[in-house]
C-alpha positions in Angstrom: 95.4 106.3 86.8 98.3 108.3 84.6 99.0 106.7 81.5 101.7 107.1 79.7 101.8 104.9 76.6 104.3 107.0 73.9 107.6 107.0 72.3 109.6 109.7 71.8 113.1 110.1 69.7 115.7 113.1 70.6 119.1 113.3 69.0 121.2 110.2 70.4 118.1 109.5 72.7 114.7 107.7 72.5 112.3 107.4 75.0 109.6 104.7 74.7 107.0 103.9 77.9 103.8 101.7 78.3 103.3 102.2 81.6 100.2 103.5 84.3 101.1 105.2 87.2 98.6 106.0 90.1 97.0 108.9 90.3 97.0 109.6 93.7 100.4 110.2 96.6 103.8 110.6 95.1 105.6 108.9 92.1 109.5 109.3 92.3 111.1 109.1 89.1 114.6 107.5 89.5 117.5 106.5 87.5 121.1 107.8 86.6 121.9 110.7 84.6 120.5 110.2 80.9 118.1 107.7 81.8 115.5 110.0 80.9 113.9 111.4 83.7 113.5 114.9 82.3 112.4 114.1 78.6 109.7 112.4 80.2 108.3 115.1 82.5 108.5 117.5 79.6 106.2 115.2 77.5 104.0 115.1 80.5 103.5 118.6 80.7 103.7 119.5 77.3 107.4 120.7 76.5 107.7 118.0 74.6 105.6 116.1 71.7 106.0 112.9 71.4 106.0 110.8 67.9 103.4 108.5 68.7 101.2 107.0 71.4 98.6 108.4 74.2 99.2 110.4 77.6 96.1 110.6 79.8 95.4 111.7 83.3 92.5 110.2 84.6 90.0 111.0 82.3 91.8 114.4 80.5 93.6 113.1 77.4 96.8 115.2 77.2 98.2 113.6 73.9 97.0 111.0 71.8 98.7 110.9 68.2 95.9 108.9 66.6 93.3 111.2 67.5 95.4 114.2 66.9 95.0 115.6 70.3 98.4 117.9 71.7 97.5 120.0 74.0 99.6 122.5 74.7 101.2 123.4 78.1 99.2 125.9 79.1 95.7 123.8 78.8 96.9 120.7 80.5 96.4 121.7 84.2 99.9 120.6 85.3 101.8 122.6 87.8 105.9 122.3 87.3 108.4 123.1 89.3 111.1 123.2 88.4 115.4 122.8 89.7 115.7 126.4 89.8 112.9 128.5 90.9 112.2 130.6 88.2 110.3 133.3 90.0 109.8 137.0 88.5 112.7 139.3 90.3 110.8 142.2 89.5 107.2 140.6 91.4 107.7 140.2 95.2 106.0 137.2 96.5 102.2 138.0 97.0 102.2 138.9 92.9 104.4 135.7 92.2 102.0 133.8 93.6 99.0 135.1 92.3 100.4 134.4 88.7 99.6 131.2 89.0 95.9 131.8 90.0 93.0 131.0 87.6 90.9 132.7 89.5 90.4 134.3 92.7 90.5 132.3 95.3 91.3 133.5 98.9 90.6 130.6 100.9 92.9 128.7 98.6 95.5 131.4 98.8 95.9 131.3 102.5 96.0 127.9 103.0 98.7 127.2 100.3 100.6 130.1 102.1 100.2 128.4 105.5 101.0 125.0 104.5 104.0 126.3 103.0 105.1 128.5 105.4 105.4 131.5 103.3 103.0 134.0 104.8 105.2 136.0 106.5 107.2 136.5 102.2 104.3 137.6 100.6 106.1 141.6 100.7 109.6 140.4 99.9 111.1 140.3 96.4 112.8 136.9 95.4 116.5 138.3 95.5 115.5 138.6 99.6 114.5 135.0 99.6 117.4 131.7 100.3 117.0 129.0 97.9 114.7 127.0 100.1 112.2 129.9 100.3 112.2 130.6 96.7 111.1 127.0 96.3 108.6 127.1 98.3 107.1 130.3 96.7 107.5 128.3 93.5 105.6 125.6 95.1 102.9 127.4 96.0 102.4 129.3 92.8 102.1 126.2 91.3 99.5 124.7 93.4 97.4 127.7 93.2 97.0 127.6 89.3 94.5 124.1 91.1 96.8 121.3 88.7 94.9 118.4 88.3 98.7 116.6 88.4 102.5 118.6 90.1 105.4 117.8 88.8 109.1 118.6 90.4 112.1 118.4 89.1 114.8 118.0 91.6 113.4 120.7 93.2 116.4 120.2 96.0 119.1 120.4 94.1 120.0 123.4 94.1 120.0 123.7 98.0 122.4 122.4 100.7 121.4 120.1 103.8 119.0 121.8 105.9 117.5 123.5 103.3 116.9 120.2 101.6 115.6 118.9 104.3 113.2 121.9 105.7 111.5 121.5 101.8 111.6 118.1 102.2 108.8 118.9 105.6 106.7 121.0 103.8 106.4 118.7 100.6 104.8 115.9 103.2 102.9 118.7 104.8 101.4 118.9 101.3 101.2 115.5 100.7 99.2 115.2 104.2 97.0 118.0 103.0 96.1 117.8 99.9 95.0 115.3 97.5 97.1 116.4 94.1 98.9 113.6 92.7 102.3 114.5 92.8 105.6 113.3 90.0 108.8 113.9 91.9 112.3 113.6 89.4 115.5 112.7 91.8 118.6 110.8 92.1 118.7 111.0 95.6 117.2 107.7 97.8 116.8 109.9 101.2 114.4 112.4 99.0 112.3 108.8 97.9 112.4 107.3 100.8 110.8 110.1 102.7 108.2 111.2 99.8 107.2 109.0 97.7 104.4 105.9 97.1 104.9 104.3 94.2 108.6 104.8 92.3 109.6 104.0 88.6 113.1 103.6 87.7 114.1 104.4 84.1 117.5 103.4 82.2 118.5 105.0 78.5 114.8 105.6 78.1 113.3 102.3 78.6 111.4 101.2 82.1 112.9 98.4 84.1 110.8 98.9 86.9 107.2 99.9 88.0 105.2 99.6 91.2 105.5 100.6 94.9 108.0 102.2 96.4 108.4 99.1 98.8 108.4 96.3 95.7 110.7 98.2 93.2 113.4 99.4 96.2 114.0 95.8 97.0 113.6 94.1 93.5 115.9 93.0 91.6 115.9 95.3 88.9 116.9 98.3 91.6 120.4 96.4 93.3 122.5 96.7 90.1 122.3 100.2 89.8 123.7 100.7 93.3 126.8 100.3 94.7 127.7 97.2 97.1 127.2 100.0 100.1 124.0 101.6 99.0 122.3 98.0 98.5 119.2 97.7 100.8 115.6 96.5 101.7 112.5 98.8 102.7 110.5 97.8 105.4 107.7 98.7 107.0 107.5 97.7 111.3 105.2 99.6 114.1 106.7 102.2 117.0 105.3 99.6 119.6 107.4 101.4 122.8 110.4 102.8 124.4 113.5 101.4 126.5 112.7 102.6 130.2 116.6 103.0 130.6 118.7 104.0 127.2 117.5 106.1 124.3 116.4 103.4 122.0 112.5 102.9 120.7 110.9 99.4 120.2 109.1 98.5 116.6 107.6 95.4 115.8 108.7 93.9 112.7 106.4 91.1 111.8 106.2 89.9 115.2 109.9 90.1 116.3 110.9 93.3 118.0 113.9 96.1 116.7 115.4 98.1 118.4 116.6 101.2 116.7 117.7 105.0 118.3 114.7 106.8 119.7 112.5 107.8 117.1 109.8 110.8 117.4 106.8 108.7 116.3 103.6 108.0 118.8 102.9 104.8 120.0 100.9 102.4 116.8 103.0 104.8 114.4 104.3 103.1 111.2 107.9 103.5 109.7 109.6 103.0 106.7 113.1 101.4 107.6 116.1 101.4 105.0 118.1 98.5 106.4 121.6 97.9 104.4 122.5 94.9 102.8 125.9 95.2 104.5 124.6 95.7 107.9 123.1 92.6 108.1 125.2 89.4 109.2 123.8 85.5 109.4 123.7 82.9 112.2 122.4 79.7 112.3 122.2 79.8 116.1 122.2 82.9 118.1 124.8 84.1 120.5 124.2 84.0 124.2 126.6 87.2 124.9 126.2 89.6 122.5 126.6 93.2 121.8 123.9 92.9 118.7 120.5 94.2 119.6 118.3 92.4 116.7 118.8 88.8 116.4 115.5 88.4 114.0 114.2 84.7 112.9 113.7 84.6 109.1 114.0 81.9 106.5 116.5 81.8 103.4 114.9 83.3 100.0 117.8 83.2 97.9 121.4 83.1 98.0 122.7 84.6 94.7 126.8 84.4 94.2 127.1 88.2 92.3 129.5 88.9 89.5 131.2 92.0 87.2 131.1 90.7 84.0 132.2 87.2 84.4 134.8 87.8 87.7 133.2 87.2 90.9 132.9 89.7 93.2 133.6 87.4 96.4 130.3 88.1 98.1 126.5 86.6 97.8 123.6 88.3 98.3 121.4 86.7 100.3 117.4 87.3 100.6 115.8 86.9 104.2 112.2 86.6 104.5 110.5 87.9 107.8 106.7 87.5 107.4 105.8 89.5 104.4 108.9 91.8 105.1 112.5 90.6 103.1 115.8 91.5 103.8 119.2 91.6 102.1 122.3 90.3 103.5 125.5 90.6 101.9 128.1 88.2 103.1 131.3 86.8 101.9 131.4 83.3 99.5 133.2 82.1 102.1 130.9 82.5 104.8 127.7 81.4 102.5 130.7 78.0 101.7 131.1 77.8 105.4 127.6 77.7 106.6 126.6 76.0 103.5 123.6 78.4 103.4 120.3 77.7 101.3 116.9 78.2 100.0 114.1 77.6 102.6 116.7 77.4 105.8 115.8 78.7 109.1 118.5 81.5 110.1 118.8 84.4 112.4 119.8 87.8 111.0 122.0 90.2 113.1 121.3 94.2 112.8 123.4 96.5 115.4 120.8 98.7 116.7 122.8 102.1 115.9 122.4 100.3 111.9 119.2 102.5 111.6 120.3 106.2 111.5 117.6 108.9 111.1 117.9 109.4 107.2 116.9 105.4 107.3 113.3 106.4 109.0 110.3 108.1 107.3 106.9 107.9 108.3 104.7 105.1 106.5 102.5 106.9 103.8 98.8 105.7 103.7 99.1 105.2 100.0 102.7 102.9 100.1 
């Protein structure tokens, strides 16, 4: 495990943690803009010293202020990455890369280089790489000083769509490949939703919420910090077939079947599945004629009537249990009023099968 038990104060800003992460697959660090996302990595990795407490990886104390132990940066085995890629313009690639190495290490070399796709760089200078390429060549020089932990900051932001997206491939390549535990800083839900395993989500310094990606996207400490239309449920269901007529692929959720656009997955594959909370409507019997695809059995959790301050926002939020799998459904008051909805009642929720785009589909991780 990675513990980090340590406060730290800043001008206008403390940071104060008790928390273990795992050491193994991908945290994602989340939270607005001065939540703290960076004053944490950099105490991490040594850029910062904190005023008091302990940071260990595994067994490698990195900082404990009773003991006196700091290590500095350069002893902590921790590969950083950073938003921009920070490579030496006057190095091409091959020496870029072999900065990072402790020691010689071909085998290592060309497999990082493969993975990453960057074999065919190794002559170029970084002012003839794109912005995806230079990350990647950042990437790799990290990995090859052999971190015992890599972390990135936003290492996407910097880079449009498919750019994004092609790094995005070769971070699960890595993932798939190797068996670093990885820290990965971003505001963005697609970057999480395709990466990491575990996620922790900070606010002014302080965390309000630790543990699996799949618990802490759905709990209730996530929902308030995202708009009425980001609001969702993860969910994990099984690529179980394919419509013989129309482009659509079968998944078993718990049992019941959804139908979402054709997926690239082989048959027994598991899926993540971002379903919106304003995608979802409620029945309490299902109709015969119907242009709705997923009409799914599930049982009330919750209905919660939400509120700004004290005014009431004039919908509920209502939790759906399927099996071991919950949903959200946001509704009107007046349709929770009308079908006097409640805890422990047997309803069918609606999902239009064209509700699941691509962005809301990553593979299942063996970790999450």
């Amino acid at each position: 495990m990675i513990t980090l038990n340590f406060s730290l104060a800043l001008d206008n800003f403390s940071l104060s943690l008790d928390e273990t992460i795992p050491s193994s697959g991908i945290t994602a660090i989340f939270g607005r803009s001065g939540a703290g996302k960076t004053s944490l990595i950099n105490a991490i990795s040594g850029l910062s010293v904190p005023d008091t407490g302990k940071i260990s990886v595994g067994d490698s104390t990195l900082f404990d202020a009773e003991k006196n132990i700091k290590l500095p940066p350069e002893k902590r085995r921790i590969g950083y990455v950073f938003q921009d890629a920070r490579l030496f313009p006057h190095m091409s690639v091959e020496k870029n890369l072999r900065y990072g190495q402790s020691r010689a290490n071909p085998s290592m070399f060309e497999e990082i280089t493969q993975l990453l796709g960057i074999g065919e760089l190794l002559a170029r200078y970084p002012r003839d790489l794109s912005g995806g390429e230079k990350q990647r060549v950042a990437i790799g020089r990290a990995l090859l000083s052999e971190p015992e932990l890599l972390i990135m900051d936003e290492p996407t932001a910097s880079l449009d769509g498919p750019r994004r997206q092609e790094l995005i491939s070769y971070l699960l390549r890595l993932t798939e490949s190797l068996s670093i535990p990885m820290i990965y800083v971003s505001h963005s839900l697609d970057e999480i939703l395709q990466l990491a395993d575990h996620m922790l989500l900070l606010n002014k310094g302080r965390v309000i919420a630790n543990g699996s990606l799949h618990d802490v996207w759905s709990s209730e400490h996530m929902q308030p910090w995202l708009s009425v239309k980001e609001q969702s449920a993860l969910v994990t269901a099984t690529v179980v077939g394919t419509h013989p007529r129309y482009a659509m692929s079968k998944l078993d959720l718990e049992g019941e079947t959804l139908w979402v656009p054709a997926v690239e997955a082989a048959l027994d594959s598991r899926l993540r599945l971002r379903v919106f909370a304003n995608d979802i409507s409620i029945v309490k019997t299902p109709a015969s004629d119907t242009s709705i695809r997923n009409v799914l059995p599930c049982s009330i959790e919750s209905v919660t009537r939400t509120k700004q301050g004290e005014m009431s926002t004039g919908y509920c939020q209502v939790m759906l249990r399927i099996g071991n799998e919950v949903l959200i459904a946001n509704i009107t008051e007046w349709a929770a009023d009308e079908l006097t909805l409640s805890a422990g009642e047997k309803v069918f929720a609606q999902l239009k099968g064209i509700s699941i785009a691509k962005s809301d589909l990553a593979q299942h991780h063996s970790n999450f």
